[in-house]
C-alpha positions in Angstrom: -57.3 -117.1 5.0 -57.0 -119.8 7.6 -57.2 -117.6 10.4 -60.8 -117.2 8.8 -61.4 -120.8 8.3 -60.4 -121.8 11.6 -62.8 -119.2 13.1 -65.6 -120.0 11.0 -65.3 -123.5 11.8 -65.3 -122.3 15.7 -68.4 -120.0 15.2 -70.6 -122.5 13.3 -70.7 -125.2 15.8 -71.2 -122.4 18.5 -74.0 -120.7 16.6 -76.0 -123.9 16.4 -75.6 -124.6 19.9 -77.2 -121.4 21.2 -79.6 -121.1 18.2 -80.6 -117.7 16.4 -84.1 -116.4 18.3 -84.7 -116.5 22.0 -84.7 -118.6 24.8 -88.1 -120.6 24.7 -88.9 -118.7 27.6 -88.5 -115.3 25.9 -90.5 -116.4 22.7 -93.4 -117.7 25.0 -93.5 -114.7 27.1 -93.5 -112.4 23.6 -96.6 -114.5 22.4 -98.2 -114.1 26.0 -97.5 -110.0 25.9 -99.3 -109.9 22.5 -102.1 -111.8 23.5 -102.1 -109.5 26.6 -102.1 -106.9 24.4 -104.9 -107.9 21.9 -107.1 -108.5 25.1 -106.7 -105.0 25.9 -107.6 -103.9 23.0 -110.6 -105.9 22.6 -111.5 -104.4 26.4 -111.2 -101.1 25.0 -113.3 -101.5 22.3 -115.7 -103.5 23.9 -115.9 -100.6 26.4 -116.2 -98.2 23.4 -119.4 -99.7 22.2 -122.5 -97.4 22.4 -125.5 -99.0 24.1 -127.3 -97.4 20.8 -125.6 -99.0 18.7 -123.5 -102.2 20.0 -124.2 -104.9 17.4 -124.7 -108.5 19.0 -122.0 -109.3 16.4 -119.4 -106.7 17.8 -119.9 -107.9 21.0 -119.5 -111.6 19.5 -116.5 -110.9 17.7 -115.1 -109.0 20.2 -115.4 -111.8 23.1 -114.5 -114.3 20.6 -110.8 -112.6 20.1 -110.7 -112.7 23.8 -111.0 -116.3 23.9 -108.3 -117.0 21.3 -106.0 -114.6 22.9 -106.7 -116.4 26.0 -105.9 -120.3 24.0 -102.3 -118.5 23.0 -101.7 -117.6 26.4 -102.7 -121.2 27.8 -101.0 -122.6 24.5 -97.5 -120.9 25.7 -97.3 -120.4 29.3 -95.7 -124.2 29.7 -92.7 -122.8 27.7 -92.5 -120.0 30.3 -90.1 -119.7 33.7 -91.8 -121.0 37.0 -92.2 -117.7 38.3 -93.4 -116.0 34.7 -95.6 -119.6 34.7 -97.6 -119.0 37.6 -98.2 -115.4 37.2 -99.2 -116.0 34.0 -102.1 -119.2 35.3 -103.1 -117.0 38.2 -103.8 -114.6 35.9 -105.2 -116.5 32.9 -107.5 -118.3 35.3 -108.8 -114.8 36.7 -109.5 -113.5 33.7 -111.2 -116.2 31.9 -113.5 -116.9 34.8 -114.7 -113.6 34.2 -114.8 -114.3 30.3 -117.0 -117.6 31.3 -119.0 -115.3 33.4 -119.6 -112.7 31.2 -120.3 -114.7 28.1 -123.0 -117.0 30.4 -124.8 -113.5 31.6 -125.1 -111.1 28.5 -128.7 -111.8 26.7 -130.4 -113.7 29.3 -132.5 -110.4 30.3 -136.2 -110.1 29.0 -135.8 -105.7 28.5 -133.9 -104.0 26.5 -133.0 -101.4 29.2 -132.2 -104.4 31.8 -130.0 -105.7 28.5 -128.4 -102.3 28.2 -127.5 -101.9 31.9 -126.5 -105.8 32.2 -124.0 -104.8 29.4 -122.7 -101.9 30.4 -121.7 -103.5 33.7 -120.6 -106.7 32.5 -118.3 -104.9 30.3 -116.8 -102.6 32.7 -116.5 -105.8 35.2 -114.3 -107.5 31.9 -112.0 -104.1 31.9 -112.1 -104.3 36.0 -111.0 -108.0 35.6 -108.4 -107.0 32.6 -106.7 -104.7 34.7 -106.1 -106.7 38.1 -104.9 -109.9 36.5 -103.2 -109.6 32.5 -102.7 -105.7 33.2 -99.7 -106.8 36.5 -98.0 -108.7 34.1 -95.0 -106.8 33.4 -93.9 -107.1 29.3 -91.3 -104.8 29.0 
C-alpha cells in the first residue's frame, strides 16, 4: 500500500509536468494537416464541378472553406518548429496568393463561354497551386 502511495505521489507531479496531449508543436501541425486536408478536398471538388452545372454558390462555398482552412493554418503555424514554421508560410503564402487571384478573376468575363473557360482554368491553376505548395508538406 505504500509502495503505491509513494509511486502515485511520484507519477502525479511528473504527469503534470509533461501534460496529457502533444507538444504544442504536434497539436499545431495536426490542425495545419487537416486544414491541408480540407483544402484538398475542396480542390477536388471544385475540380469536379461541371461547367453545366457549377452553381455560383458551389463555387462560393467551396472558396470560402479554402479561406478558413487557410485562417487555421495562419492561426497555428506560430505554435509550429522553425523549420515546420517556414515551410508552412512559404507555403501558405503560395497558396493564398493564388486563392486572392482566383477569387479577384472568376466573374469578371462578359460570355458565358469566356466564363466557362476562365473557370475551368482558374480552377485547374487552384489544384496546380495546391499541389506545389500545401501538397510538399509532409503529415504523416
Amino acid at each position: 500500500m505504500r509502495a503505491t502511495l509513494l509511486t502515485a505521489f511520484l507519477l502525479v507531479p511528473l504527469l503534470a509536468v509533461t501534460g496529457c496531449g502533444g507538444s504544442q508543436d504536434d497539436d499545431a501541425m495536426a490542425a495545419v494537416c487537416s486544414a491541408r486536408d480540407g483544402i484538398a478536398k475542396q480542390v477536388d471538388d471544385l475540380q469536379s464541378l461541371t461547367l453545366t452545372s457549377a452553381t455560383s454558390s458551389q463555387v462560393t462555398e467551396g472558396m470560402q472553406a479554402i479561406r478558413d482552412d487557410l485562417t487555421t493554418i495562419r492561426d497555428n503555424r506560430e505554435e509550429l518548429s522553425d523549420d515546420r514554421r517556414e515551410e508552412v508560410q512559404t507555403a501558405n503564402d503560395a497558396f493564398a496568393g493564388q486563392v486572392r487571384e482566383l477569387a479577384g478573376t472568376i466573374g469578371r468575363t462578359v460570355s458565358i463561354e469566356d466564363a466557362k473557360e476562365q473557370l475551368k482554368g482558374s480552377l485547374q491553376q487552384l489544384a496546380t497551386s495546391y499541389r506545389s505548395t500545401f501538397g510538399q508538406i509532409d503529415c504523416s
